[in-house]
C-alpha positions in Angstrom: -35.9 -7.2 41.3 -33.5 -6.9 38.4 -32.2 -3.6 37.0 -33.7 -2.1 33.5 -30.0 -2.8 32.0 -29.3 -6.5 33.2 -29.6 -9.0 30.2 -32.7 -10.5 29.9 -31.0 -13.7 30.1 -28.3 -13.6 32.4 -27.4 -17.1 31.2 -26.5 -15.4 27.1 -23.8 -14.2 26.3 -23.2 -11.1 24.0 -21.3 -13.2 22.0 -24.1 -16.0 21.4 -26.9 -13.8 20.7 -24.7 -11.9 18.1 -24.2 -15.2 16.6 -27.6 -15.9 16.5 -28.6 -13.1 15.3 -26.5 -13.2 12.4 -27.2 -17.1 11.5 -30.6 -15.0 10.7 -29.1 -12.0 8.5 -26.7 -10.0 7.8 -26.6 -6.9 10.5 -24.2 -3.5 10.3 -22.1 -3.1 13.1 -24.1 -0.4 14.4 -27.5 -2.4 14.0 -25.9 -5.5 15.8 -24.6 -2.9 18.6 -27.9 -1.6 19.2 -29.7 -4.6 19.9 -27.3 -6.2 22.2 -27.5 -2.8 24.3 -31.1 -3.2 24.2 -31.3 -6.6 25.7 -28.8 -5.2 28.5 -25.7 -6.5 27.4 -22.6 -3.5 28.9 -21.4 -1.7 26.3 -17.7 -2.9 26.8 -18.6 -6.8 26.6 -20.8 -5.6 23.6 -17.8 -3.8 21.6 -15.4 -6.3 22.6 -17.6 -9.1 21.3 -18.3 -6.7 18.0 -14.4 -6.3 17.3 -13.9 -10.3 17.7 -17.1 -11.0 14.9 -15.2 -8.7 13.1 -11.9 -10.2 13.6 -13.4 -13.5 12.6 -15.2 -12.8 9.8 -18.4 -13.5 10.9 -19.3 -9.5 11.0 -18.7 -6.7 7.9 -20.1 -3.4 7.2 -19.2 -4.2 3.7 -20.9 -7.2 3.1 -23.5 -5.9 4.9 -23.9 -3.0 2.6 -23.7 -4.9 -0.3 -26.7 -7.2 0.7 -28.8 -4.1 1.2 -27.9 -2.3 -2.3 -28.8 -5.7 -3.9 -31.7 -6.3 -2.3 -33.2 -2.6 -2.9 -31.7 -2.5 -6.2 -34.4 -1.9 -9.0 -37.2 -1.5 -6.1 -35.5 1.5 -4.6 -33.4 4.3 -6.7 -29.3 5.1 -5.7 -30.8 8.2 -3.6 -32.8 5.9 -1.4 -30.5 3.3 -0.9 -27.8 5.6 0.2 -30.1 7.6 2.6 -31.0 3.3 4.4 -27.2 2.8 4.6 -26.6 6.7 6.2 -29.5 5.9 8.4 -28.1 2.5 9.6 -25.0 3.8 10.5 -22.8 1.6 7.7 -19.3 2.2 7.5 -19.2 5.3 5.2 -16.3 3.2 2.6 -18.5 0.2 2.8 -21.4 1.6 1.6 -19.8 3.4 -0.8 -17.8 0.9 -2.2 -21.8 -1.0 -2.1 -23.3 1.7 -4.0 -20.5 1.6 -6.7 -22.4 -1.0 -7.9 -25.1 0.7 -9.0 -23.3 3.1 -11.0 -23.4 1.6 -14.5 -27.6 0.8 -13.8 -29.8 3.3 -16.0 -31.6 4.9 -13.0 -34.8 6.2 -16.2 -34.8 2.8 -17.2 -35.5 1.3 -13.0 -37.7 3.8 -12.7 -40.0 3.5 -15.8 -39.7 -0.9 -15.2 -40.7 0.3 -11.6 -43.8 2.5 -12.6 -44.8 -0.3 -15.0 -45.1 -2.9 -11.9 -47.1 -0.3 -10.3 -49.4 1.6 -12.4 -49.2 1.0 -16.2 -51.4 3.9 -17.5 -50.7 6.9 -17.6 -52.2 9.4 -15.1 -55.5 10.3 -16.4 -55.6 13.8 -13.8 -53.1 15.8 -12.2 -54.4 14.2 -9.0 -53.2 10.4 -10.1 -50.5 12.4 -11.9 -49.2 13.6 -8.4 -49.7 10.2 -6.6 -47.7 8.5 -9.3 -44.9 11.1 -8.5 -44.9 11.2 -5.4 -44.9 6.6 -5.5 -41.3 7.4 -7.3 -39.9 10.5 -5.2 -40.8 8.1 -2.2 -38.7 5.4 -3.7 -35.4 7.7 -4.0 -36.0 8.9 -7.3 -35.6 12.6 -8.0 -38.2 14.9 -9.5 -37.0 14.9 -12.2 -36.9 11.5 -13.5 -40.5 11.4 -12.3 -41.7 13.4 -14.3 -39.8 12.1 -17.6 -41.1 8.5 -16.8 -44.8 10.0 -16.5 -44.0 12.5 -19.7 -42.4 9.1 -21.6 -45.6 6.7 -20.2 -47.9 9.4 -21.8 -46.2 9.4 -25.2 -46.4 5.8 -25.6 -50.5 5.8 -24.6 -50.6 7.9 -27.5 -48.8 6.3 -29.9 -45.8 8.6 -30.5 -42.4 7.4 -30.6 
């Protein structure tokens, strides 16, 4: 009987299944470390296999970071992206050196295109009123600019500019 914490191939290497994981996606250091525990690679042989992906090239927090920001961009608002980076354990720098990216972006303007894709009318109740702000609070945007994309989606129903 094998223990819990022997790899489930013995034959793998940490070093190969990194690799192959990454010829998928991009991973965070911390990501790619927690699977390769998980499928009972030691710790050491895991962190020494993580420092020479790094060394090579193959393995970066940064870029990482920045494939996440651009793929949540305009789905997701700055507060959300920033909590998924926190969460997954990036690099503090990288991810804020990813999320400098998003600085110039008109977070209003994401958030209204984003309401558009979802809804397009204006709540017609204060029950679809708080569904629609709660859709954009979920989606990292703050009260706030909820509430002025709902206040501006009712103005133009009406006709005012």
């Amino acid at each position: 009987m094998t223990s819990p914490n022997a790899p489930r191939d013995k034959f793998v290497t940490p070093l190969a299944k990194a690799v192959r994981l990454l010829a998928r996606r991009e991973y965070g250091r911390a990501e790619l470390r927690e699977r390769l525990i998980a499928r009972g690679h030691p710790r050491d042989d895991v962190d020494a296999t993580l420092d020479e992906l790094e060394r090579r090239g193959f393995l970066s927090d940064a870029r990482y970071a920045q494939a996440l920001v651009a793929h949540r961009a305009g789905r997701f608002g700055r507060r959300a992206i920033a909590h998924e980076l926190k969460e997954k354990r990036v690099d503090a720098d990288a991810a804020k050196q990813a999320l400098s990216s998003l600085a110039g972006i008109d977070e209003l303007a994401e958030a209204m295109a984003l309401w558009r894709r979802r809804f397009d009318a204006p709540p017609g109740d204060e029950r679809e009123k708080a569904r629609q702000v709660r859709f954009l609070m979920a989606r990292g945007y703050s009260m706030s600019i909820a509430l002025k994309v709902l206040r501006d989606a009712g103005r133009e129903g009406d006709g005012s500019p």
